[in-house]
Backbone bond lengths (Angstrom), bond angles and torsions (degrees), N, CA, C in turn:
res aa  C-N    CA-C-N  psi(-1)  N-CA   C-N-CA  omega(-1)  CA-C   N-CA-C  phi
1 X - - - 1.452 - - 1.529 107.59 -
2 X 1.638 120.54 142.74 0.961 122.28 -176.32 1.209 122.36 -112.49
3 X 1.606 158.95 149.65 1.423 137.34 -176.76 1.209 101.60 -114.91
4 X 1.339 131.76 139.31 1.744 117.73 160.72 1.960 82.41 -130.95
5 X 1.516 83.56 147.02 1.383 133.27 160.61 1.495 105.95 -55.29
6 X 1.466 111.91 122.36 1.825 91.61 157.18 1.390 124.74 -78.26
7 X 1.353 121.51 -172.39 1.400 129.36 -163.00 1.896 107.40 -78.12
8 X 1.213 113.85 -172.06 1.352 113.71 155.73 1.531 131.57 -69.86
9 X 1.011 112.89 137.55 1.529 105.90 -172.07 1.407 111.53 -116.68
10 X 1.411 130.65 6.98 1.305 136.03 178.73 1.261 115.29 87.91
11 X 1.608 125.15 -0.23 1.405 115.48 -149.67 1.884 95.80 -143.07
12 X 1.955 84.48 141.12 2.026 79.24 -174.54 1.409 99.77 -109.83
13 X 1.168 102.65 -179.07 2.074 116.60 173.33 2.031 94.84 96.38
14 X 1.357 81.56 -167.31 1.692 93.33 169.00 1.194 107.80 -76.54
15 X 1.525 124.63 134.24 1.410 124.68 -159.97 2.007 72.21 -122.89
16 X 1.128 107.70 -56.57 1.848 96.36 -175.44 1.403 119.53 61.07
17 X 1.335 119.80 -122.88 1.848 105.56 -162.44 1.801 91.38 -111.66
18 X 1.582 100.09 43.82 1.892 94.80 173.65 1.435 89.62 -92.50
19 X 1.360 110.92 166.47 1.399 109.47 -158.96 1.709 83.94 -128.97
20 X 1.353 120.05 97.01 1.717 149.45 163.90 0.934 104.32 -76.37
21 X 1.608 115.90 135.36 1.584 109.15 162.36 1.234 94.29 -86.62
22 X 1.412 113.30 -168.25 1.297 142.48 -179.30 1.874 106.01 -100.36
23 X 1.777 104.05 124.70 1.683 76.46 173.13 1.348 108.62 -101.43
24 X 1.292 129.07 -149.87 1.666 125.46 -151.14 1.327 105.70 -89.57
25 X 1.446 137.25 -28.10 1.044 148.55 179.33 1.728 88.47 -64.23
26 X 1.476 124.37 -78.30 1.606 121.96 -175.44 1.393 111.98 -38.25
27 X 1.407 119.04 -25.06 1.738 107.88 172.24 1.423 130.21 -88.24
28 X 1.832 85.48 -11.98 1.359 104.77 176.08 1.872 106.80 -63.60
29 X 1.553 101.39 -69.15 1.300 130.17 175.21 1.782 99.62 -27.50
30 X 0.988 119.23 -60.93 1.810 119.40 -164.16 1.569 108.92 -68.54
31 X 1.415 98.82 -57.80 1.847 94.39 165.37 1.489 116.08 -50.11
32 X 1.622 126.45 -34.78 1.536 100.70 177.85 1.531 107.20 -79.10
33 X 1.308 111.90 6.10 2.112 108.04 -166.32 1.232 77.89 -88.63
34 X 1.651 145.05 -53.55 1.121 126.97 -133.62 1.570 128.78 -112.78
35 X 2.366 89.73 4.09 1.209 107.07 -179.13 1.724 141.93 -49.55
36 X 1.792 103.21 -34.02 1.043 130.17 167.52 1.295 136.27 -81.91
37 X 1.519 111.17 -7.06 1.466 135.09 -168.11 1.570 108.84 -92.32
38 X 1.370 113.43 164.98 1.565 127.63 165.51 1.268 107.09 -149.81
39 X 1.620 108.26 152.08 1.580 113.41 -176.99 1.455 90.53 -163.83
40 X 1.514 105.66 167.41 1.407 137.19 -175.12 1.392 105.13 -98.80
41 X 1.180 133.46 -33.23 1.467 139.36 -170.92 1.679 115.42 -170.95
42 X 1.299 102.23 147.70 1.357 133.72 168.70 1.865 110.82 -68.40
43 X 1.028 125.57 133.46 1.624 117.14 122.55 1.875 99.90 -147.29
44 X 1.558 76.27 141.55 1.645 95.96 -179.83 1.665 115.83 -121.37
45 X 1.394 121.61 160.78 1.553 144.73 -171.44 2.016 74.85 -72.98
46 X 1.336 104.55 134.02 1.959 87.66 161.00 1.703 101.45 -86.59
47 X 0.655 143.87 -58.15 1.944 122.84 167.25 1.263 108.71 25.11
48 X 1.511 137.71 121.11 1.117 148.22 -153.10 1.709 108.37 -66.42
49 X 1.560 101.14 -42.83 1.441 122.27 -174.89 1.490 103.32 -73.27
50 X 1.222 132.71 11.09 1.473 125.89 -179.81 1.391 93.70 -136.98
51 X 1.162 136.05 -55.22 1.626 161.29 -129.31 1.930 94.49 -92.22
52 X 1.814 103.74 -58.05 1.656 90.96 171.57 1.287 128.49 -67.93
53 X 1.403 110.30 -13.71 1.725 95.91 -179.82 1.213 103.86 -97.26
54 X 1.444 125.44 -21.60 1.499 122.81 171.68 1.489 132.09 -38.79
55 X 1.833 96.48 -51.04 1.322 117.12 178.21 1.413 93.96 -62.97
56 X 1.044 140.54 -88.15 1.576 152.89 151.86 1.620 106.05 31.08
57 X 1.452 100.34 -49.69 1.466 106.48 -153.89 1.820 90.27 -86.11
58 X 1.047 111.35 -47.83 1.343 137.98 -137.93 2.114 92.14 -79.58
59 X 1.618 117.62 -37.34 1.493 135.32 -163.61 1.844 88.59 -92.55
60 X 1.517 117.22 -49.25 1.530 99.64 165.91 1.604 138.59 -87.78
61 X 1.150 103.93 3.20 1.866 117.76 167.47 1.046 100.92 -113.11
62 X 1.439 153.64 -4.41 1.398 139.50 164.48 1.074 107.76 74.39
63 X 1.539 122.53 48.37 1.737 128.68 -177.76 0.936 107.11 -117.88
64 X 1.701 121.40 157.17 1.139 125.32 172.78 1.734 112.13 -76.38
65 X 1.646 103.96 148.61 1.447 104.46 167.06 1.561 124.63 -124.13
66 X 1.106 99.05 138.55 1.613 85.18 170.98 1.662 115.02 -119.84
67 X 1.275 124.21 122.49 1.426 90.92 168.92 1.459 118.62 -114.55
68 X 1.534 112.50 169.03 1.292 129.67 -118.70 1.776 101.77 -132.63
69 X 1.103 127.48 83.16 1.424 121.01 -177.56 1.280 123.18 -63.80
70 X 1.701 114.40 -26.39 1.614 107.64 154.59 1.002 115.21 -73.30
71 X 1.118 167.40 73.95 1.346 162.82 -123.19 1.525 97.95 143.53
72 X 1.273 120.07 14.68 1.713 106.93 -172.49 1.864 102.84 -102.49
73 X 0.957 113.68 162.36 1.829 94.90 171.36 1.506 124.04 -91.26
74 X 1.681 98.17 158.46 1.684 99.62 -171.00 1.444 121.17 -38.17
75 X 1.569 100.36 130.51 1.545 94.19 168.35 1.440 133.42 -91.66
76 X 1.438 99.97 114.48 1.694 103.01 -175.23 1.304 116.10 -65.80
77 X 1.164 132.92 26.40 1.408 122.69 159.85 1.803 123.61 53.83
78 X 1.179 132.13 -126.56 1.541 103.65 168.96 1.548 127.10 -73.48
79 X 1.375 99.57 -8.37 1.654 110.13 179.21 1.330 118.86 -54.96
80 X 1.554 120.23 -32.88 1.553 157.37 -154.34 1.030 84.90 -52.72
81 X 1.808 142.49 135.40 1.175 140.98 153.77 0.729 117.67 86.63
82 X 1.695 133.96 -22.18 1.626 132.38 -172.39 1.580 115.73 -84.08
83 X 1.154 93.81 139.07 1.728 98.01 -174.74 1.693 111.01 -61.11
84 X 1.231 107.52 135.27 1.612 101.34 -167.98 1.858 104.48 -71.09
85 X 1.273 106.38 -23.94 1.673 97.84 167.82 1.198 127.03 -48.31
86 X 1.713 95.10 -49.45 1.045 99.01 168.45 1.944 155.97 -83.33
87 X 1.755 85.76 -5.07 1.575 96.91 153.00 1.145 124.37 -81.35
88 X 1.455 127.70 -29.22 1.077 150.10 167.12 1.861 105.60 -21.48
89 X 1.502 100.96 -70.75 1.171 118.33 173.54 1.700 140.63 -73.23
90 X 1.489 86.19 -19.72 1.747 99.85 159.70 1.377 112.13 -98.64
91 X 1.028 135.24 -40.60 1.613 134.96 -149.43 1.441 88.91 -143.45
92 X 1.210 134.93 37.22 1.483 130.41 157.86 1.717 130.69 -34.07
93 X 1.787 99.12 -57.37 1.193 101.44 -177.02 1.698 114.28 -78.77
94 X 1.569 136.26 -28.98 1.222 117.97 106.33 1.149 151.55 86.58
95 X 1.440 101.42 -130.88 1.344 147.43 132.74 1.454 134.49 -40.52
96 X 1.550 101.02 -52.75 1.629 111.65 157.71 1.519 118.34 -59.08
97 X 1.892 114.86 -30.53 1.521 105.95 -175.12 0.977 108.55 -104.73
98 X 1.343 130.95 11.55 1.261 127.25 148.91 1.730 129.53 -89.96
99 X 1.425 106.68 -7.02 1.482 106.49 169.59 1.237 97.28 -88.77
100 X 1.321 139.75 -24.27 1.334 135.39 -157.62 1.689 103.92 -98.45
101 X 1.286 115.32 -22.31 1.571 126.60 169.32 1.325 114.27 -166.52
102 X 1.276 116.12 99.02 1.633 133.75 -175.36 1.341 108.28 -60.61
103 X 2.104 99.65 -48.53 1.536 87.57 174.68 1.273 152.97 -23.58
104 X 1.729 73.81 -67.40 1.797 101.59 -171.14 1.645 115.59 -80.22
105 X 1.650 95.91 -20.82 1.806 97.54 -160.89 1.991 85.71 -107.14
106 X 0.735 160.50 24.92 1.454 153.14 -112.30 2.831 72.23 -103.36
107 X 1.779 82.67 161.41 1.351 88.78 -173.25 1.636 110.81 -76.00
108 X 1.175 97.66 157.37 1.631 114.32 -175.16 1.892 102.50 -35.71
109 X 1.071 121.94 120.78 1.263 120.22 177.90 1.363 111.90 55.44
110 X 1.029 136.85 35.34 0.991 141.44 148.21 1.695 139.39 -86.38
111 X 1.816 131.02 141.48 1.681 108.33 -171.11 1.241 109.91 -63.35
112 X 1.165 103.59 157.09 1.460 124.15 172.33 1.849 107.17 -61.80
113 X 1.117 100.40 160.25 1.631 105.53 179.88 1.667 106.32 -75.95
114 X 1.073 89.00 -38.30 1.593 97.70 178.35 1.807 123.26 -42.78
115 X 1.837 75.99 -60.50 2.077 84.73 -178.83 1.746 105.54 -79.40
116 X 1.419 119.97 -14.98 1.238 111.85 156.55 1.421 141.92 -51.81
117 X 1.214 90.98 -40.67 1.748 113.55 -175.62 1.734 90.37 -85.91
118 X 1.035 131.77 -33.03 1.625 113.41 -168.80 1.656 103.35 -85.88
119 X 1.695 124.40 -29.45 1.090 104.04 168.10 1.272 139.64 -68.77
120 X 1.842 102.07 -28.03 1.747 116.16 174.31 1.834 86.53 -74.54
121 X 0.246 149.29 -96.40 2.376 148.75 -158.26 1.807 91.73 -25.00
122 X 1.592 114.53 -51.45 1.438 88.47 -167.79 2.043 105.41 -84.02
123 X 0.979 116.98 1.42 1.847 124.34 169.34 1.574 86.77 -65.45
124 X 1.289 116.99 -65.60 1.717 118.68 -147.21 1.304 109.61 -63.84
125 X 1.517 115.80 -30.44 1.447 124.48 -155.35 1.297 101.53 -74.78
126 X 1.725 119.39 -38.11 1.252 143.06 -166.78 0.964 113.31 -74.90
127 X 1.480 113.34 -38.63 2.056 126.22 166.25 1.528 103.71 -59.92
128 X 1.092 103.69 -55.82 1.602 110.25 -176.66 1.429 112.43 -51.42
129 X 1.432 116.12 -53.66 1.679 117.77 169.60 1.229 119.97 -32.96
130 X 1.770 96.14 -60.14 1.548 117.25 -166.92 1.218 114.10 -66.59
131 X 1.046 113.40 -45.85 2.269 105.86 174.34 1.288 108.66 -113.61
132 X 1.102 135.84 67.07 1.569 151.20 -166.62 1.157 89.91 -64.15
133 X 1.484 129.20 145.26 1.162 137.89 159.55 1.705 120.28 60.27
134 X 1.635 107.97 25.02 1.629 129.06 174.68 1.035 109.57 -113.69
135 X 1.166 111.50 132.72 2.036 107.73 156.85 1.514 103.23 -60.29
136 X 1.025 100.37 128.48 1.588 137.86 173.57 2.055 128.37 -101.28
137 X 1.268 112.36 107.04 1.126 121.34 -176.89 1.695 121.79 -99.67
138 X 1.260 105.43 110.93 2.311 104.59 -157.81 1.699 75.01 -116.51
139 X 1.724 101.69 105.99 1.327 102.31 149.81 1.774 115.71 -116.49
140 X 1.558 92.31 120.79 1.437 119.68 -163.56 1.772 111.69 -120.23
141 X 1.108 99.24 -130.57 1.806 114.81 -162.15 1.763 111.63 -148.18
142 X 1.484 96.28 133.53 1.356 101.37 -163.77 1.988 107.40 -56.17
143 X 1.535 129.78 -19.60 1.298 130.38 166.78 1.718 111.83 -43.74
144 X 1.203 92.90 -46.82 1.921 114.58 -151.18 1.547 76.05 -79.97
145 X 1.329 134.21 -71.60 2.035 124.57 -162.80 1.735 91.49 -59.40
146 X 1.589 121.46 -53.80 1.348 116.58 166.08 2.073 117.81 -0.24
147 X 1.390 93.95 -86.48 1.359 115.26 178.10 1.739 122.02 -75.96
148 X 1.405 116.33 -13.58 1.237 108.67 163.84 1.512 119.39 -95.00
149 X 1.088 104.26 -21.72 1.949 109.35 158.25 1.190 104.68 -70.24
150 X 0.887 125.27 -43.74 2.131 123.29 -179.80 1.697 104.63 -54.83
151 X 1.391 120.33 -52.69 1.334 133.02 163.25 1.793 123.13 -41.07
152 X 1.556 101.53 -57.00 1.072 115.41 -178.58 1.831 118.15 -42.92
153 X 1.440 82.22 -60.83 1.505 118.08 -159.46 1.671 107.30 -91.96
154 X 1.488 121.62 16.23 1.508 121.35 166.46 1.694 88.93 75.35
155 X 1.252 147.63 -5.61 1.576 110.43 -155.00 1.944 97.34 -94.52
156 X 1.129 119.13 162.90 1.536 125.41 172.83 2.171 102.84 -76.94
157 X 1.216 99.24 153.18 1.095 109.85 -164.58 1.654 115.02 -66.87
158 X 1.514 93.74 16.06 2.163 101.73 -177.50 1.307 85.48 -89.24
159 X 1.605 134.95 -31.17 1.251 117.16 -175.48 1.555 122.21 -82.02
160 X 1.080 124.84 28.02 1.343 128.71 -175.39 1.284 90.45 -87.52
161 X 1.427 156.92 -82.37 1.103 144.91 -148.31 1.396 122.40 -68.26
162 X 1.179 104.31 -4.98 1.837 111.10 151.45 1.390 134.92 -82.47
163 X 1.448 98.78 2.94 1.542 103.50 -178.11 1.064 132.17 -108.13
164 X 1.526 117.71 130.15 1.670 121.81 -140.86 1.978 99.79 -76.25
165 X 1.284 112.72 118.24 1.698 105.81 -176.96 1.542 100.27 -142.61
166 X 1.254 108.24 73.57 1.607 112.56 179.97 1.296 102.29 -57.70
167 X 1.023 109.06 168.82 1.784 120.47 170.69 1.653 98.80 -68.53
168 X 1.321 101.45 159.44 1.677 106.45 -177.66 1.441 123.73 81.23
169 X 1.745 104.64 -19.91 1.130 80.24 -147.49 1.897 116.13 -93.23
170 X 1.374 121.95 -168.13 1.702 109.73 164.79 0.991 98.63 -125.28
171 X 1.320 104.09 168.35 1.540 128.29 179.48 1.573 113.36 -163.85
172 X 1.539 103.28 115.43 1.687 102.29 -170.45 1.485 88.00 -71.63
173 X 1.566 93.78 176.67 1.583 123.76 -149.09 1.723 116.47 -140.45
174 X 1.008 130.97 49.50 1.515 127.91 -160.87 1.367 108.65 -47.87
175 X 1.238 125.79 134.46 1.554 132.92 -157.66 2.208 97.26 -158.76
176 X 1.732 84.49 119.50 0.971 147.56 -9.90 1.276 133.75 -30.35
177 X 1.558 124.98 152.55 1.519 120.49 149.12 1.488 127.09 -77.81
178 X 1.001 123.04 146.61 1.669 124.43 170.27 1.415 107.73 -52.63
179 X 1.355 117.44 151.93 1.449 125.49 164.85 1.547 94.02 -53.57
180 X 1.320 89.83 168.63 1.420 125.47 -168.92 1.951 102.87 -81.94
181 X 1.400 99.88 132.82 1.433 100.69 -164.98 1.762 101.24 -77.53
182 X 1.894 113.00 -44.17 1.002 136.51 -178.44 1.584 100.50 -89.96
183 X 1.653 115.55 129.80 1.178 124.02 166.37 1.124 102.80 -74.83
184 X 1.393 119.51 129.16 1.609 150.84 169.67 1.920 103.44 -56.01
185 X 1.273 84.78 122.19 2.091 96.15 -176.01 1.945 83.52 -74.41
186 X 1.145 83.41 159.80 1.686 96.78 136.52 1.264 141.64 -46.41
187 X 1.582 122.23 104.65 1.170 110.15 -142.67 2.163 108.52 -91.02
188 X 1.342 106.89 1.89 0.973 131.97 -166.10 1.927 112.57 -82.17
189 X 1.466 85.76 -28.99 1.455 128.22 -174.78 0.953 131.01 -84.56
190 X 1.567 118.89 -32.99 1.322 142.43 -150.70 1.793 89.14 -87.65
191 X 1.851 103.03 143.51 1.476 111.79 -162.64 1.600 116.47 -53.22
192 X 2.034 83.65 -37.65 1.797 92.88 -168.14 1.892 113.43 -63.51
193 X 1.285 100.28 -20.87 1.329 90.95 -155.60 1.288 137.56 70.78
């Protein structure tokens, strides 16, 4: 399984489950990620910024698509949309305990990492079912490769915001995933709700 990043969308801060298009440069960006590549199937985030180039990809390679509503990226809750300068300066400290532990500090009304990670695992599992033994193409959101490289790669979920996920870009995906490095709280429990 493969992940690509969507394109640029013009827009900074937590963009999350706002639904951005892509501007022309970001469609530019995905056609050169995906020039060299081959796959058996599509599934995409439906989010405009993942969802239009998907179709795109999917109407000129003659692939199947599916799209995928777990597959959308974490929702930051009131963070959603706000310019990071400008949380920076209201909700700084925050901000700081949530780069330093998403878990525990996750944003004001925002999902938990927990029910995040179980909806992107149960999207993948279902891709995986569905084209068994196909190359597989998951165009998603730099949160969602965020936390499945954290998975991949043993690290706890403080290291997600160190991980380099330009727009455009791919990153294969070994699937199965490893158990979970961090035991999963209660998700019922969890602060963000």
């Amino acid at each position: 399984m493969e992940l690509l990043r969507h394109g640029d969308t013009g827009r900074q801060g937590f963009r999350g489950q706002l639904d951005d298009p892509l501007t022309a440069d970001g469609f530019g960006q995905m056609r050169a990620a995906v020039a060299d590549g081959s796959w058996d199937a599509l599934v995409s985030s439906p989010l405009r910024r993942c969802a239009a180039f998907a179709r795109e990809l999917a109407s000129v390679r003659g692939l199947p698509l599916v799209l995928e509503p777990r597959l959308a990226e974490y929702r930051f809750g009131r963070w959603q949309g706000v310019p990071m300068d400008a949380l920076a300066r209201t909700e700084g400290e925050a901000l700081a305990r949530f780069w330093a532990d998403p878990s525990v500090h996750p944003p004001p009304g925002a999902e938990t990492l927990e029910r995040f990670e179980a909806r992107v695992a149960a999207a993948l599992a279902e891709a995986a079912s569905r084209f068994a033994g196909r190359r597989v193409l998951v165009v998603t959101h730099g949160g969602v490769i965020r936390l499945l490289l954290c998975r991949q790669r043993g690290l706890p979920w403080s290291a997600m915001a160190g991980l380099e996920v330009p727009h455009a870009s791919r990153h294969v995906l070994d699937w199965p995933m490893p158990a979970p490095v961090i035991a999963a709280t209660d998700c019922e429990t969890g602060a963000a709700g």
